[in-house]
C-alpha positions in Angstrom: 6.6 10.6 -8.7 3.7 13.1 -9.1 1.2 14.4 -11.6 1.5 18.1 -11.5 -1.1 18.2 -14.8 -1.8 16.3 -17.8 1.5 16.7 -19.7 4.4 17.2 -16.7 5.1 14.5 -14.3 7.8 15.1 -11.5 9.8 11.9 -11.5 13.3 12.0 -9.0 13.0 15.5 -8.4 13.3 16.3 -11.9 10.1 17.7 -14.4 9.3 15.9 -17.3 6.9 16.1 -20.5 5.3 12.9 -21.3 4.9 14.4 -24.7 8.5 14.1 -25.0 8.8 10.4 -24.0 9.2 7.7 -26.6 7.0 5.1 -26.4 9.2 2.7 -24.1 9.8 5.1 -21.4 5.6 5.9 -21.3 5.5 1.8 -20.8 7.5 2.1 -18.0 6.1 5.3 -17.1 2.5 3.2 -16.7 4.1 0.4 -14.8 6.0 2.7 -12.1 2.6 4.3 -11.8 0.6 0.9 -11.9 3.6 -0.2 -8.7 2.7 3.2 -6.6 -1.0 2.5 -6.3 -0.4 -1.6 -6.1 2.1 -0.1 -3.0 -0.4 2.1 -1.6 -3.2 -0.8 -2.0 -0.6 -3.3 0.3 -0.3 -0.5 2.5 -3.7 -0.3 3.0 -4.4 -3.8 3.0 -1.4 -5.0 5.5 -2.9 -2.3 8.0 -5.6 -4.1 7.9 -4.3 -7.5 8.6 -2.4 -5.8 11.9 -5.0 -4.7 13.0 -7.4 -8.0 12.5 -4.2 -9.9 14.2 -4.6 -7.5 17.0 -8.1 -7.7 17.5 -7.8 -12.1 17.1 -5.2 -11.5 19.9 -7.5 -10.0 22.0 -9.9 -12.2 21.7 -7.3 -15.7 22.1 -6.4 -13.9 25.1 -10.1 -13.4 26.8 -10.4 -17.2 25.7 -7.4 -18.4 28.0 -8.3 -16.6 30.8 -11.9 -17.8 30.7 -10.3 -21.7 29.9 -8.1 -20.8 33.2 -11.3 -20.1 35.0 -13.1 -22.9 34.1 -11.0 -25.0 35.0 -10.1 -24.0 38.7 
């Protein structure tokens, strides 16, 4: 789905005139557009939590091996 200017959107491959939408169809016009950017925000956000779990991984690991030395 994209917004080629104010009044044509592209949605599955095919060009359409929100001028020419009844009222139900620009509701769910808003919520497939208000689902993209909620999707791109998740996106964002779970690449963000991988990379936080990676970095806490690093940091259990550093923490065993200075337990492990420690203790001998």
């Amino acid at each position: 789905m994209s917004n080629e200017n104010n009044n044509i959107i592209k949605v599955d491959n095919e060009e359409i005139d929100v001028t020419t939408l009844a009222n139900d169809s620009i509701l769910y016009l808003n919520h497939m557009i208000d689902l993209d950017k909620k999707l791109e925000k998740l996106n964002f956000e779970a690449q963000q939590v991988r990379t936080a779990k990676t970095a806490f991984l690093s940091m259990f690991n550093k923490s065993r091996k200075k337990d492990n030395t420690e203790k001998e």
